[in-house]
NUMAR-457726 format. One record per residue (C-alpha): residue number from 1; x, y, z. Coordinates in steps of 0.5 Angstrom, whole numbers, always signed. Example, Ala and Ser with C-alpha at 12.3 -4.5 7.8 and 13.67 -1.06 7.14 Angstrom:
@nr = 1&east = +25&north = -9&up = +16
@nr = 2&east = +27&north = -2&up = +14
END
This chain:
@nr = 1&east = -188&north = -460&up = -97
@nr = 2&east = -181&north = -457&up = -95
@nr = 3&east = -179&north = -449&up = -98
@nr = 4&east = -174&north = -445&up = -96
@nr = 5&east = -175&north = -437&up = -94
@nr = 6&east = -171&north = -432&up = -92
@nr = 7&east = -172&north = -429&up = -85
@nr = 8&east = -174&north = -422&up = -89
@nr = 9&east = -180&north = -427&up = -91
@nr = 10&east = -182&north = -429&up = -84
@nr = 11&east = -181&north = -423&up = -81
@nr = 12&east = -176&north = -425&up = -76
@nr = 13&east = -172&north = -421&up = -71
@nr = 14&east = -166&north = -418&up = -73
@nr = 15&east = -162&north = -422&up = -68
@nr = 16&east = -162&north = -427&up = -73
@nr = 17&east = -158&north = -429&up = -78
@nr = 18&east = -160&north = -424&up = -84
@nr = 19&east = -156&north = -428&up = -89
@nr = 20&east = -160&north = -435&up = -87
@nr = 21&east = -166&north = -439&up = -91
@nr = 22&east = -169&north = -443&up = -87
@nr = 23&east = -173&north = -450&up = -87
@nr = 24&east = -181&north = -449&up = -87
@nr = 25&east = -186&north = -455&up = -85
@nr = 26&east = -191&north = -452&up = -90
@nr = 27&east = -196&north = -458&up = -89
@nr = 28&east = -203&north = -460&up = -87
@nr = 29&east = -201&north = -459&up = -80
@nr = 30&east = -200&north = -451&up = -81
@nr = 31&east = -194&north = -452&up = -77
@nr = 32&east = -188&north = -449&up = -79
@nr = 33&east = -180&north = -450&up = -77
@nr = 34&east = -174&north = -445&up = -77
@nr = 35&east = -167&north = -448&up = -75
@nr = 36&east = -164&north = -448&up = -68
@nr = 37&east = -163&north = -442&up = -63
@nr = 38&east = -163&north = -440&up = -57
@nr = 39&east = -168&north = -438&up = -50
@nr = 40&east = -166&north = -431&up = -51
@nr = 41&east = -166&north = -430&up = -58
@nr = 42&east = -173&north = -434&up = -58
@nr = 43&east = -175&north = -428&up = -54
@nr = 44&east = -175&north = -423&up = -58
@nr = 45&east = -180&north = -426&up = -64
@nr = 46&east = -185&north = -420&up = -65
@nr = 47&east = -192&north = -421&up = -63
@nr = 48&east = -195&north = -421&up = -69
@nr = 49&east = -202&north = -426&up = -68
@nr = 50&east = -199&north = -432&up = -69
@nr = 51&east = -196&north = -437&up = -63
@nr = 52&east = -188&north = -439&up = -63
@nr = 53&east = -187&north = -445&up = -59
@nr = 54&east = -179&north = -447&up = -58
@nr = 55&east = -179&north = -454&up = -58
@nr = 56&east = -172&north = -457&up = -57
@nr = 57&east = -169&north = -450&up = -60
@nr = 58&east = -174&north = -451&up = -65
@nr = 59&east = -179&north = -445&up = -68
@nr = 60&east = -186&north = -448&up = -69
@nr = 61&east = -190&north = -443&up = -71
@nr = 62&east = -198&north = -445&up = -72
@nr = 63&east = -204&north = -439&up = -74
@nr = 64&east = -208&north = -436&up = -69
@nr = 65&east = -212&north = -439&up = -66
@nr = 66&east = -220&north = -439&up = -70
@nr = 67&east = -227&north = -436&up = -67
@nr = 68&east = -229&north = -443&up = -65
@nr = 69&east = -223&north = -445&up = -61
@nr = 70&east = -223&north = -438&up = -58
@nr = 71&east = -230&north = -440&up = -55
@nr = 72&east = -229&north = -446&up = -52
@nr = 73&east = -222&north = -443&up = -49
@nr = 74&east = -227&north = -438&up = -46
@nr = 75&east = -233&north = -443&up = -45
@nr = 76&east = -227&north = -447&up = -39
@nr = 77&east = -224&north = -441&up = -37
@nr = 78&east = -229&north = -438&up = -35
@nr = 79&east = -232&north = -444&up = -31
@nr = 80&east = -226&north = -446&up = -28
@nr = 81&east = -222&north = -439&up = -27
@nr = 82&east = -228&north = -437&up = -21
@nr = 83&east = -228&north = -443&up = -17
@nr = 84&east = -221&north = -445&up = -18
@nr = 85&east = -221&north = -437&up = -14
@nr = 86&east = -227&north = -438&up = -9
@nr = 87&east = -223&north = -445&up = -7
@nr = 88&east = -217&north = -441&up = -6
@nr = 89&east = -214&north = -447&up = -10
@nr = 90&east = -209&north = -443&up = -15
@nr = 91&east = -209&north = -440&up = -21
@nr = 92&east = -212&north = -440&up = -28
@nr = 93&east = -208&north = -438&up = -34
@nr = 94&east = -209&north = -438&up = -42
@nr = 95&east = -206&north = -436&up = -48
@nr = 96&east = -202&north = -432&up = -49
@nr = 97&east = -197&north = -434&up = -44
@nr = 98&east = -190&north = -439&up = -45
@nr = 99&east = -190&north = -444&up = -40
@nr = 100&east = -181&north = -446&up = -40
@nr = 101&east = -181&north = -454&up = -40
@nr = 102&east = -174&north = -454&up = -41
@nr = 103&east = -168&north = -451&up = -42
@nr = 104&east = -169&north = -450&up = -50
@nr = 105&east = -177&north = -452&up = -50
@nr = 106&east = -182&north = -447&up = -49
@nr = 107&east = -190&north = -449&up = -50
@nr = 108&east = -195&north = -444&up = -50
@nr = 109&east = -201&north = -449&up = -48
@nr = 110&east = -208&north = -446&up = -49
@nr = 111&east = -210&north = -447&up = -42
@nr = 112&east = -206&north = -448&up = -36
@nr = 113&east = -208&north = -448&up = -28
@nr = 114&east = -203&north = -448&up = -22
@nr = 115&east = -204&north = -450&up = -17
@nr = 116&east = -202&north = -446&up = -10
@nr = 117&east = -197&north = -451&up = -8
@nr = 118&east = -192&north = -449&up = -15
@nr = 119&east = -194&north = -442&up = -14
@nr = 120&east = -187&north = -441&up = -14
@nr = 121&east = -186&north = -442&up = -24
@nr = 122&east = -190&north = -436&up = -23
@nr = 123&east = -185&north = -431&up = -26
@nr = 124&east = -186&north = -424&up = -28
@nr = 125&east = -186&north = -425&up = -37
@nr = 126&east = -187&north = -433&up = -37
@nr = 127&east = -188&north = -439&up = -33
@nr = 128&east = -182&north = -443&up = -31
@nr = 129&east = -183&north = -451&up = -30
@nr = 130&east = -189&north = -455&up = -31
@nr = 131&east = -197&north = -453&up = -28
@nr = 132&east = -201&north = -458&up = -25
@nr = 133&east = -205&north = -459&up = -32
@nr = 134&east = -205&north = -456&up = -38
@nr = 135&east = -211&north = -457&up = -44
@nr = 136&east = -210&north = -455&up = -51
@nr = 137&east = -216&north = -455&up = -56
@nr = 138&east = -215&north = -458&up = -61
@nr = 139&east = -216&north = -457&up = -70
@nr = 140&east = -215&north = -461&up = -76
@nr = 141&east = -208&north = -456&up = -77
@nr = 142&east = -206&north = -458&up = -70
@nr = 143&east = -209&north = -464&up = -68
@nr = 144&east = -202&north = -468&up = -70
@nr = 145&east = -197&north = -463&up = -67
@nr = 146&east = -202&north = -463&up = -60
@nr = 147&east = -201&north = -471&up = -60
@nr = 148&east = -194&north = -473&up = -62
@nr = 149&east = -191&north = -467&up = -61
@nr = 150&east = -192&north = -464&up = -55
@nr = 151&east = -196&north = -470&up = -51
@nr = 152&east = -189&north = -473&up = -49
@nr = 153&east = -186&north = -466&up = -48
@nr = 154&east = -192&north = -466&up = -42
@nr = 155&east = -191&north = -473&up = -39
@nr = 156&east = -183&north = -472&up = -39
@nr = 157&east = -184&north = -465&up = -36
@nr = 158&east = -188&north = -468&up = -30
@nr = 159&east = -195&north = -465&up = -33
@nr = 160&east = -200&north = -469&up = -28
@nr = 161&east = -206&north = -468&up = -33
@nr = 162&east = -207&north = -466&up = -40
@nr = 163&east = -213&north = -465&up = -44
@nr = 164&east = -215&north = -466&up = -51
@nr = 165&east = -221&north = -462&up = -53
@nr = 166&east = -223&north = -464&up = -60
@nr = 167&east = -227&north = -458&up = -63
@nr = 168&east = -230&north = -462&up = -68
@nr = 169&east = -233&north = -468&up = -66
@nr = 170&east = -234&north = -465&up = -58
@nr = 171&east = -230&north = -470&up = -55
@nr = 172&east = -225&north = -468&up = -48
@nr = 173&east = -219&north = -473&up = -47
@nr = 174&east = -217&north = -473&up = -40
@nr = 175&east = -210&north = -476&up = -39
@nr = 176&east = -206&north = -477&up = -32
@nr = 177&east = -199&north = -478&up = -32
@nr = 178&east = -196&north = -485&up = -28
@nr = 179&east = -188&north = -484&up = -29
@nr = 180&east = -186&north = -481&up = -35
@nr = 181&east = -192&north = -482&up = -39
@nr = 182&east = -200&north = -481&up = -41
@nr = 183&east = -206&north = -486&up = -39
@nr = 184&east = -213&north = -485&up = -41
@nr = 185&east = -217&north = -483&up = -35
@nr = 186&east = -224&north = -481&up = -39
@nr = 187&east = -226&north = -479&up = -46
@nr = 188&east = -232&north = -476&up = -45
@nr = 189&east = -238&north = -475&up = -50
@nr = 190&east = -245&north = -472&up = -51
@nr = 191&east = -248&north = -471&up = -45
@nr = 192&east = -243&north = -473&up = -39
@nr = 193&east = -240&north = -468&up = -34
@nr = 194&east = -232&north = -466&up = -33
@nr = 195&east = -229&north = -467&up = -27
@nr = 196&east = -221&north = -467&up = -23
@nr = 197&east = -218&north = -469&up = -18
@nr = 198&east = -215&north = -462&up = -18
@nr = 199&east = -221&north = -459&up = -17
@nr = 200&east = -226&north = -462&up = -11
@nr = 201&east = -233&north = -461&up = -13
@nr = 202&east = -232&north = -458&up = -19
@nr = 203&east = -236&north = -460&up = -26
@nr = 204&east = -237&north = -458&up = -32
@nr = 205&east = -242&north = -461&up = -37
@nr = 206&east = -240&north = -462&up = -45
@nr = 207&east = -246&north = -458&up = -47
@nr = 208&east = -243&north = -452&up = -44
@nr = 209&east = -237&north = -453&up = -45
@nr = 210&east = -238&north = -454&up = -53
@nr = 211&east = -244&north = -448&up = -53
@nr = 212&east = -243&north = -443&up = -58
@nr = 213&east = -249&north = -440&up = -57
@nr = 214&east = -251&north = -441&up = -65
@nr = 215&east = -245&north = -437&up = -68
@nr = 216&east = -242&north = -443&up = -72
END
């Protein structure tokens, strides 16, 4: 369902058209969509809890991210972060953290690693080009956007893997680039191990990475 709101009613920055309505997807996705602006005025949206996105000059704004995709973000960083340092391979980073694809396009993925060879999109406020990979933990509110919107944003911008974690059913979808698009590398389920070409001699089973140590 579509509704229009005032830039008072979103809370968005005075560098706006304060006379403006906008158009806001207020569906199941949970994703809403404010009309076009730039880079730089994408910049002074306020850090309020929620993610702003620029796709195609478009606002997206999704929710926080909940207490289980927390725990999932964490249970992976902190298994690849220290190997990913011990190996001297690269760098690790997690939301937030925007990540420039293009010239109006600018993601914020839940997980991204570096690798030292693209060392150089490491910029001072946000990350200029495409990381080597990027995982998004996906949610029935942001499942559909994660797929259909920012999967061929990745492949386009020359993301080498791209991995879906599905925190309901516990699946991870490991995706590789070939030209300018995904194949499906592995989907992994149960009892089966995470591994990657980025990252020789590192695993990780799916029991620890779904490991909510009995919260949910």
């Amino acid at each position: 369902m579509l509704k229009n709101v005032t830039k008072a009613e979103l809370g968005l920055p005075a560098v706006l058209n304060s006379k403006a309505s906008f158009k806001v997807y207020n569906a199941l996705m949970g994703v809403e969509v404010i009309p076009k602006i730039t880079f730089e005025e994408f910049r002074q949206f306020p850090v309020d809890g929620k993610r702003y996105e620029l796709v195609r000059g478009e606002v997206h704004v999704t929710p926080a991210p909940a207490t289980r995709h927390q725990a999932i973000v964490q249970n992976l960083s902190g298994n690849l972060w220290p190997f990913v340092i011990k190996n001297r391979l690269g760098e690790v980073w997690t939301a937030p953290l925007d990540v420039r694809l293009s010239r109006d396009t600018v993601l914020e993925p839940d997980l991204i690693f570096i690798s030292n060879a693209r060392a150089g999109i490491i910029l001072e406020n946000w990350i200029e080009g495409p990381p080597d990979l990027v995982v998004e933990v996906l949610f029935p509110s942001t499942a559909t956007y994660d797929r259909a919107t920012k999967l061929p944003i990745y492949a386009e911008s020359g993301v080498s893997e791209y991995w879906l974690i599905d925190s309901q059913v516990k699946t991870v979808e490991v995706l590789k680039l070939q030209g300018k698009k995904y194949f499906v590398d592995a989907i992994l389920a149960g009892d089966q191990t995470l591994i990657s070409d980025l990252f020789p001699g590192w695993q990780l089973s799916l029991r620890d990475l779904f490991d909510f140590r009995g919260r949910f």
